[in-house]
N, C-alpha and C positions, 0 to 999 in steps of 0.2 A: 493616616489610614492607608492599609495598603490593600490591593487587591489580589487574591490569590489565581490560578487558575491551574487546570487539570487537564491533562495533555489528552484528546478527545480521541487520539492514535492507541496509546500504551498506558493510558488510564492512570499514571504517575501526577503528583503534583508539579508542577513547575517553578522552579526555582525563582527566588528575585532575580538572580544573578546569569540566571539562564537565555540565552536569547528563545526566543519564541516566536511563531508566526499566528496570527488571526486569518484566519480565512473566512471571509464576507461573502452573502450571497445577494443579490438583486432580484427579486419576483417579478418583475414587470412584465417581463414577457414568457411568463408560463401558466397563466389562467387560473389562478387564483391556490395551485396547485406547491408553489414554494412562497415561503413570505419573505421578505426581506429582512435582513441581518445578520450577526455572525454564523458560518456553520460550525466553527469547531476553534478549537486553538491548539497548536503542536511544537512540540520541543523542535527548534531550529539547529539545534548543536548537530551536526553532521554524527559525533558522537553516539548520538541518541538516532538518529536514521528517522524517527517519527516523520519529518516534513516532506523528507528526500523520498519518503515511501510515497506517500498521498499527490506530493508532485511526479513522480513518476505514473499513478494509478489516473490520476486528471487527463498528463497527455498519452495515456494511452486508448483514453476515451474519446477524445479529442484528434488523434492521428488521421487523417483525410484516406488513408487506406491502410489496410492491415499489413501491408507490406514493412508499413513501422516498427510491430511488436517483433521482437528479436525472439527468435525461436535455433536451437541447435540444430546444428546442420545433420543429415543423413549419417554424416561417418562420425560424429560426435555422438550419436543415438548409438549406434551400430558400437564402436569401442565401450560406451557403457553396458550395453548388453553382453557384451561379451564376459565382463567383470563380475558376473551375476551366474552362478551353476542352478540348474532347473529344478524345479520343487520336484521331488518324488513323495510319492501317496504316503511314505511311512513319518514325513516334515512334520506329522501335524497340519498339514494346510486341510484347511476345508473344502470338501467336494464341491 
């Protein structure tokens, strides 16, 4: 007997052959508000990015200040705007 499981990220099956992660949750301390057991299962293959997504998305929940999330700097905002010419009314863009 073998057991299947479907990547809870990218909604693919999971390979036998595939590494994979379980991700577990513990309720104890949220008032009756999460239960305990698995929350999901995700393709481990760096390949596949499913884990590496969810583990990035965790500590970024988890960062003790927002100083964590990486955001582009002013002149990296500023050179992409520059790469972009301005809609004019006749683009088709909507009023």
């Amino acid at each position: 007997m073998s057991l299947m499981f479907t990547c809870n990220f990218c909604g693919e099956t999971i390979a036998s052959n595939v590494p994979y992660v379980t991700l577990n949750g513990n309720g104890h301390r949220s008032q009756d508000l999460w239960r305990t057991g698995y929350v999901g299962h995700y393709h481990a293959d760096p390949a596949f990015g499913c884990w590496d997504r969810i583990l990035e998305a965790v500590r970024l929940c988890d960062a003790p200040r927002l100083d964590a999330i990486p955001t582009a700097s002013y002149q990296a905002i500023t050179a992409r705007r520059r790469k972009h010419r301005p809609l004019r009314p006749d683009d088709g863009a909507a009023a």
